[in-house]
N, C-alpha and C positions, 0 to 999 in steps of 0.2 A: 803949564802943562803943554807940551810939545803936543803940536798936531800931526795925524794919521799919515803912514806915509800913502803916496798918490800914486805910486808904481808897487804893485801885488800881484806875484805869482805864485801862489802854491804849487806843488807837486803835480798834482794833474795839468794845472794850469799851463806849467812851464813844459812840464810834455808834451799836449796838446798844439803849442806854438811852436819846437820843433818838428813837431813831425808835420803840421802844417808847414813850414819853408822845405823840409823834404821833399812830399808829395807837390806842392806848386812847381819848383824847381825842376821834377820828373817829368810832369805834365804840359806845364808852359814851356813851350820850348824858347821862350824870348830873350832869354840874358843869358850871358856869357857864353862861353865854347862848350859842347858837350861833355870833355875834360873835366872841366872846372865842376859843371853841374852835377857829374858823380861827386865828386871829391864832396861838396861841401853837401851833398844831399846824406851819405855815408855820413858826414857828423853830423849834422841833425840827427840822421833816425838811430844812430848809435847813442844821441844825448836823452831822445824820447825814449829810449828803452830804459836807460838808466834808470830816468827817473819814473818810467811807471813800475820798475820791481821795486823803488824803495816805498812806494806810495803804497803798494801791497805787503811791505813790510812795516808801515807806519799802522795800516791797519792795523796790523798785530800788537803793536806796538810802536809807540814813535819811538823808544830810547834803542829797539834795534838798528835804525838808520845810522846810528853812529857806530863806528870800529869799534872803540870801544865804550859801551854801554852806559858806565860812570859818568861820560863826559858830555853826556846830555843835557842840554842843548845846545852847547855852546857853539859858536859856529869858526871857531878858531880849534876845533878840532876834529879832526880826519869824519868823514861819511863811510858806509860802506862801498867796495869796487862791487862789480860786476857780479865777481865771483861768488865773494862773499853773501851779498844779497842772494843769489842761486841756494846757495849751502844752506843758510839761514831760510828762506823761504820753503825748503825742501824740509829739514830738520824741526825747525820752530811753526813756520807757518800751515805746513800741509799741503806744498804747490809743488808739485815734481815737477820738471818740464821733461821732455823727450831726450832722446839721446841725439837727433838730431838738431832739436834745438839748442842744446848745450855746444853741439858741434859749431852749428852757425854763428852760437852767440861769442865763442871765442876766437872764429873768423872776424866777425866784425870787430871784439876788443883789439886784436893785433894793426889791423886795418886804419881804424881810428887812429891809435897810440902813432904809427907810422905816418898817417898827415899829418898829425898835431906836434910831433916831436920831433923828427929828423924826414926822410923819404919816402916818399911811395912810389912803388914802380908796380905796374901790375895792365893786364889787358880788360878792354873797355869790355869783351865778355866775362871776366870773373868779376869785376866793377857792379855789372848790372847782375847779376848773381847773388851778389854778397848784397845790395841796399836791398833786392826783389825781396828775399830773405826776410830781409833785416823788418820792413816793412810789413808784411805779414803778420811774421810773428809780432807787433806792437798791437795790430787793430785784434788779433785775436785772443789774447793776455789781457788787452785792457776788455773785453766781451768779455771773457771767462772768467778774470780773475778779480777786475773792478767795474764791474757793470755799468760798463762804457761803453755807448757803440761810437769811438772814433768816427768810424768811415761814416757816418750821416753828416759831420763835417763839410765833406767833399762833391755831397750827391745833389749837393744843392744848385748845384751848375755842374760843366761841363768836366769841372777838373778829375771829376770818379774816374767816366768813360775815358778821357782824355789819358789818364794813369794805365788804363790798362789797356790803352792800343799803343801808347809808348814803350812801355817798361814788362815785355813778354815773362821775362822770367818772375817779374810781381804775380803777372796774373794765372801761370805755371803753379809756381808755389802757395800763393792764394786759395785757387780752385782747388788745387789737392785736399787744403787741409778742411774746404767747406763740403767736398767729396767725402772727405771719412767723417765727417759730423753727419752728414745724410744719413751713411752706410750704419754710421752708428747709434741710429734712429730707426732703424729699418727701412732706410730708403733705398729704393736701387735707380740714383738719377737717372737721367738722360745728357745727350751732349746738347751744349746750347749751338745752334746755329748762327750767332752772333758772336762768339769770343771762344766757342769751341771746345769749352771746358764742361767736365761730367757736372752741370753745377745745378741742374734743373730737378724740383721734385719728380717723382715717378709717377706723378696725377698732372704735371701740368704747371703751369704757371708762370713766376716770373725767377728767373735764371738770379738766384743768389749771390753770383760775382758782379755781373753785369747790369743787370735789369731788366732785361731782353724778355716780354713775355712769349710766351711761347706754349702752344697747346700740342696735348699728347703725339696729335699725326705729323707736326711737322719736324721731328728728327726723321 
């Protein structure tokens, strides 16, 4: 009887490690050229989305992670793309995403496919645009859709705050989407005085992006 193997990543697992060398790579600014560190942070959080929509299509079912269904489990044939998983999670699972996020998510698919496959040329502000993005939408998909919270990952040292005094357009698109969770609570935030973002209950507290506590009088 052959023994277990000794390297194991499920689907959360393996998305949870890339989107960890994403976020480190955004926040530590210590290795390589700025360059480089968009570049390979876009394919990490391009790989962690993948695989947290197939994890939320595994819940549904694992035989839809594969293209075609019959050919379950076998790992010598095709998974679902991107797309697919969308369509499928949309249709089958009960997970619409936005039309914004559908927009972003095939920014990032074309993005990826171009470092991985032949070229990428593109400027360091659409770079940090497209991962800020990209980023986002992962911690709040894996919250809403596999009751995940990613980002307590990060909060355990400096790399959270670190992420969002580096990567403006993360904490842009972030706060917005923790803005209309408020709003959609019947919150009417306030701005945090620490990162700036509407991200603060309307009683107080501590700033939902950030951490930043903050009491009613000081906006």
């Amino acid at each position: 009887m052959s023994a277990p193997p000794n390297i194991r990543f499920d689907l959360l697992a393996n998305a949870r490690d890339s989107l960890r060398h994403a976020v480190e790579l955004l926040a530590w600014k210590d290795v390589a050229t700025d360059d480089a560190r968009l570049k390979h942070a876009i394919v990490n959080a391009a790989h962690a989305i993948e695989l947290l929509l197939k994890e939320r299509l595994r819940r549904v079912n694992a035989a839809f992670v594969w293209e075609n269904v019959d050919k379950y489990p076998s790992l010598e044939a095709r998974t679902v793309t991107v797309d697919t998983a969308i369509s499928r999670l949309k249709s089958i699972g009960g997970v619409a995403l936005s039309a914004d996020d559908e927009r972003n998510l095939r920014s990032l698919r074309k993005t990826r496919n171009a470092i991985e496959h032949y070229e990428w040329h593109t400027s360091a502000k659409e770079a940090k645009v497209i991962v800020g993005n990209a980023l986002s939408f992962a911690f709040s998909f894996a919250a809403d859709h596999l009751g995940t919270d990613l980002a307590a990952d990060f909060k355990r040292d400096d790399t959270w705050r670190l992420l969002i005094d580096e990567l403006y357009d993360f904490a842009r698109a972030h706060g917005a989407r923790i803005e209309a969770k408020l709003r959609e609570n019947g919150e009417y935030p306030s701005c945090c005085v620490a990162c700036g973002e509407k991200t603060v209950p309307m009683r107080g507290g501590s700033c939902e992006l950030c951490g930043h506590w903050q009491d009613i009088g000081d906006t």
